[in-house]
C-alpha positions in Angstrom: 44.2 4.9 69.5 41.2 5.5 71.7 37.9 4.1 71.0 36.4 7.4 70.4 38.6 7.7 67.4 38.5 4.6 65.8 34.3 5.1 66.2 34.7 8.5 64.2 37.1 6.3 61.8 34.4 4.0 61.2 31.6 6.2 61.0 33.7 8.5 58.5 34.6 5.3 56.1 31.0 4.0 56.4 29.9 7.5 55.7 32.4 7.3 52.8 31.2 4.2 51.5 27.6 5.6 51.4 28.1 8.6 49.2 30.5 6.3 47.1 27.5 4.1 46.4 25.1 6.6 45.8 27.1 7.7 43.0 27.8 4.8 41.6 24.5 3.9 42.0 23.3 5.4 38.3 26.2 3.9 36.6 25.2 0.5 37.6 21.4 0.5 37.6 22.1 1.9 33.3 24.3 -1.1 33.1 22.3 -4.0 34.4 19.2 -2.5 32.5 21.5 -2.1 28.9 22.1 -6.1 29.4 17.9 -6.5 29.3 15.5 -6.9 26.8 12.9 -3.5 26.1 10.2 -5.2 28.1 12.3 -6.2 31.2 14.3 -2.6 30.9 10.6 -1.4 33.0 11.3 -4.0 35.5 13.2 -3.6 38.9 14.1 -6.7 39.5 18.3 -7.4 39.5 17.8 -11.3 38.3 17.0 -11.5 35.0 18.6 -13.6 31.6 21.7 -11.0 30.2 21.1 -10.7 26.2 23.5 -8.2 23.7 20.1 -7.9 21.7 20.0 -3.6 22.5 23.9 -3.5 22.4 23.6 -5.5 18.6 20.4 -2.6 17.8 22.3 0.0 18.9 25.1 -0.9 16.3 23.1 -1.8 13.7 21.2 1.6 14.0 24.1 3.6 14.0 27.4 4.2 13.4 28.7 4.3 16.9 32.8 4.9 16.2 31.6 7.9 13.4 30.1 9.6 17.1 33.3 8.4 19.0 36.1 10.0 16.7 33.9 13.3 16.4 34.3 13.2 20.2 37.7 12.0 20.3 38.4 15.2 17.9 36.4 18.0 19.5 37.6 16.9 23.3 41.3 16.9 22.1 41.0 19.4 19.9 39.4 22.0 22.3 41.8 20.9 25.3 44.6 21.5 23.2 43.3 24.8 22.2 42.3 25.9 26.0 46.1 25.0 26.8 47.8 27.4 24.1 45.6 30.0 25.2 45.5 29.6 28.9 48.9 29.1 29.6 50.4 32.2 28.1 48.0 34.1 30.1 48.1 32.3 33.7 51.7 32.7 33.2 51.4 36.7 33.1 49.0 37.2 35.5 51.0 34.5 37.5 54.7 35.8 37.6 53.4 39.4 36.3 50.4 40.7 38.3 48.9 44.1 38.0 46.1 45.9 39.7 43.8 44.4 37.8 44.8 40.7 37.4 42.2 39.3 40.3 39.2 41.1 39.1 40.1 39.7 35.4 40.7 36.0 36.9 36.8 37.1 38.9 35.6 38.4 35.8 36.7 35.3 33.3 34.8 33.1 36.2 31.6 34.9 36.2 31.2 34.0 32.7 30.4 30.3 34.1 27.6 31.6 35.9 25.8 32.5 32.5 23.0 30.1 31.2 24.2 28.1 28.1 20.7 29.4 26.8 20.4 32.6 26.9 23.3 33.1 24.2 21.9 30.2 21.9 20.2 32.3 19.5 22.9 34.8 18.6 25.6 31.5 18.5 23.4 29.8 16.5 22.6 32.7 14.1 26.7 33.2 14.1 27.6 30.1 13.2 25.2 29.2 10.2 26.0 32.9 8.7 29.9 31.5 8.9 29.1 28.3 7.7 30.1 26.2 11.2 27.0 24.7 12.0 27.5 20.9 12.3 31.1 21.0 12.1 33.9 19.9 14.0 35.8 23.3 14.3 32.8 24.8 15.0 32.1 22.6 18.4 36.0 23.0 19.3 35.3 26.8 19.5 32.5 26.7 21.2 34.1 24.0 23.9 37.2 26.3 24.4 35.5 29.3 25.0 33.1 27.4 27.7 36.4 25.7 29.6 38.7 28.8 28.8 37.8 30.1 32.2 38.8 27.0 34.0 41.7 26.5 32.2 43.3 30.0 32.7 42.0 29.3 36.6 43.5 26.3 37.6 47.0 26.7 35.1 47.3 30.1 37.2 47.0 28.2 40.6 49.7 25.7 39.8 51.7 28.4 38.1 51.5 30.4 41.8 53.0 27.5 43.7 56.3 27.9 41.8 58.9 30.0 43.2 59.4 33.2 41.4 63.0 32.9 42.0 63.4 29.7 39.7 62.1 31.6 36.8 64.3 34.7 37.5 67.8 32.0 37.6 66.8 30.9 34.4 67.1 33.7 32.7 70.0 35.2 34.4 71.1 32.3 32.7 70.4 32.9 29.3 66.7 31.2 29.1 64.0 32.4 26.3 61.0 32.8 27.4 60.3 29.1 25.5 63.0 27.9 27.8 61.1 29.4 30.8 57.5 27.7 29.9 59.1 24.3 28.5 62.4 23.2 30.1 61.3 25.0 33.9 57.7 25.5 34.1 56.6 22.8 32.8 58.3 19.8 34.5 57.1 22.2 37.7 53.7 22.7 37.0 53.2 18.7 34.8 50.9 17.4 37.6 48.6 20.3 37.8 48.5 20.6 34.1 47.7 17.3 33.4 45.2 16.9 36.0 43.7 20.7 34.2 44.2 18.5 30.8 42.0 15.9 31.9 39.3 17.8 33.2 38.6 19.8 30.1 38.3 16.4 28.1 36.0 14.9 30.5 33.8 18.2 30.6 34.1 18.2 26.8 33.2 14.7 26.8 30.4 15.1 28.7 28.9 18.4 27.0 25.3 18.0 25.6 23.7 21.5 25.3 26.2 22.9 22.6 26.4 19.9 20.5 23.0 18.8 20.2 21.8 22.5 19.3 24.9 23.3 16.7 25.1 19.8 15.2 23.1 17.3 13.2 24.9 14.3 11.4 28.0 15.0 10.5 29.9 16.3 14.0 27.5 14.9 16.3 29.5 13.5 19.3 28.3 10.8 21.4 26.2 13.1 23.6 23.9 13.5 20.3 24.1 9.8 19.6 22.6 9.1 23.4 19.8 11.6 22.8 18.7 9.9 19.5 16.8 7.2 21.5 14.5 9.8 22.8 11.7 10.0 20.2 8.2 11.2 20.4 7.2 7.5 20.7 9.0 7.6 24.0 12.1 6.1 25.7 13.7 3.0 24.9 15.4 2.3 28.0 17.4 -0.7 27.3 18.9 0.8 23.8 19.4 4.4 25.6 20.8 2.5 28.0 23.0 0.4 25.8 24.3 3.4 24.2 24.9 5.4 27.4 27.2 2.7 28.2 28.8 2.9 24.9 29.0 6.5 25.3 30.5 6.9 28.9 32.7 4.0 28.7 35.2 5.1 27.0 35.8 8.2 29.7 35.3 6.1 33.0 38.3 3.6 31.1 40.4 7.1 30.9 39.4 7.9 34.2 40.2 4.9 35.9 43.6 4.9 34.3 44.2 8.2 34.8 43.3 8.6 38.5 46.5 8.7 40.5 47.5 11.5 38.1 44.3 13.6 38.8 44.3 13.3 42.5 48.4 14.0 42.4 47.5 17.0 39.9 44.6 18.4 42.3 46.4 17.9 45.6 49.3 19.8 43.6 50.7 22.7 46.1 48.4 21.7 49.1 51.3 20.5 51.7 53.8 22.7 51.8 
């Protein structure tokens, strides 16, 4: 190996290491200051005496697992509902295609590039006249239509990277169209779709706009229970931090597990 390249090695993974910090960076500074008291939570300084005293307020202020199921329900629940919509159509446009099937995929994705608030009025005003305001089937609709593009995206990319032919065997062989999605597609396509699966939880996870406009008490996920520390008073930095810790804990856990899978699901099809 010639110097020249192990420099540009070095460089790259110092490089690497850089971003990888500055990234990291918030995670730890909301850490540290969740482990201080209110007054020190204002101070810079890394060496200070760890106390629980915002972790025991945060508890005792709330009910932190009442947040944590609502989010366990709505992120499942909308994931689950993205899939049984998605698939059936990445599977047409996949092993189907017409004329129009790439300005449809085009279409579905411009519906990203929409701001959240300039349909919050007429959502609002539909949900309270059907009675799903604060409401945990209410937040799962609104969560699958917001990742439905994404879903139907990135299930018809993996779908595209297996052969045609495969499908076309298994029903010379007799296969249903069941057979097809569960018994040949599936095992295909399982490392794309469960990287796809774990994306819409964490973007469910993660999603503040919807649920802090449609919901109150009763389905408030953990987003809402992170944005009741901010009160006209001000911030309480070591409680909001205490509960953004609580809050995003639970998903950096799942994504630390989970990680092999998601790089092996979005690297799916790249080497051929």
């Amino acid at each position: 190996m010639s110097a020249n390249t192990t420099r540009t090695n070095w460089a790259w993974g110092i490089l690497g290491w850089l971003v990888a910090a500055v990234l990291f960076f918030p995670i730890f500074w909301i850490t540290i200051t969740s482990f201080k008291t209110e007054q020190g939570a204002y101070s810079p300084s890394l060496i200070f005496m760890p106390t629980l005293e915002s972790f025991r307020d945060v508890f005792a202020r709330s009910n932190y697992m009442a947040f944590a199921l609502n989010s366990i329900y709505i992120s499942l629940g909308s994931t689950l509902v993205c899939f049984l919509l998605a698939i059936p159509a990445a599977y047409k446009m996949s092993f189907f295609p017409t004329p129009k099937t790439q300005s449809t995929l085009l279409w579905m994705l411009s519906t990203k590039m929409m701001p959240a608030v300039g349909v919050l009025v007429p959502i609002y005003l539909m949900f309270k006249t059907v009675g799903l305001l604060d409401s945990v089937p209410g937040l799962i609709f609104i969560y699958t239509l917001m990742n439905l593009p994404i879903a139907v995206w990135m299930s018809y990319t993996y779908f595209c990277e297996v052969p045609a032919a495969i499908l076309e065997a298994a029903r010379i062989d007799g296969a249903s169209l069941w057979d097809e999605l569960w018994h040949v597609l599936r095992p295909m396509a399982l490392p794309g779709l469960s990287s796809t699966a774990l994306l819409l939880i964490i973007l469910s996870w993660n999603e503040a706009f919807w649920s802090i406009n449609l919901t109150s008490a009763k389905a408030a996920p953990l987003t809402v229970f992170i944005a009741s520390y901010s009160s006209p008073e001000g911030l309480f930095w070591a409680k909001l931090s205490a509960a953004s810790v609580l809050a995003v804990a639970p998903i950096l856990v799942m994504g630390w597990l989970t990680q092999k899978q998601l790089v092996r699901g979005l690297t799916f099809g790249a080497v051929k």
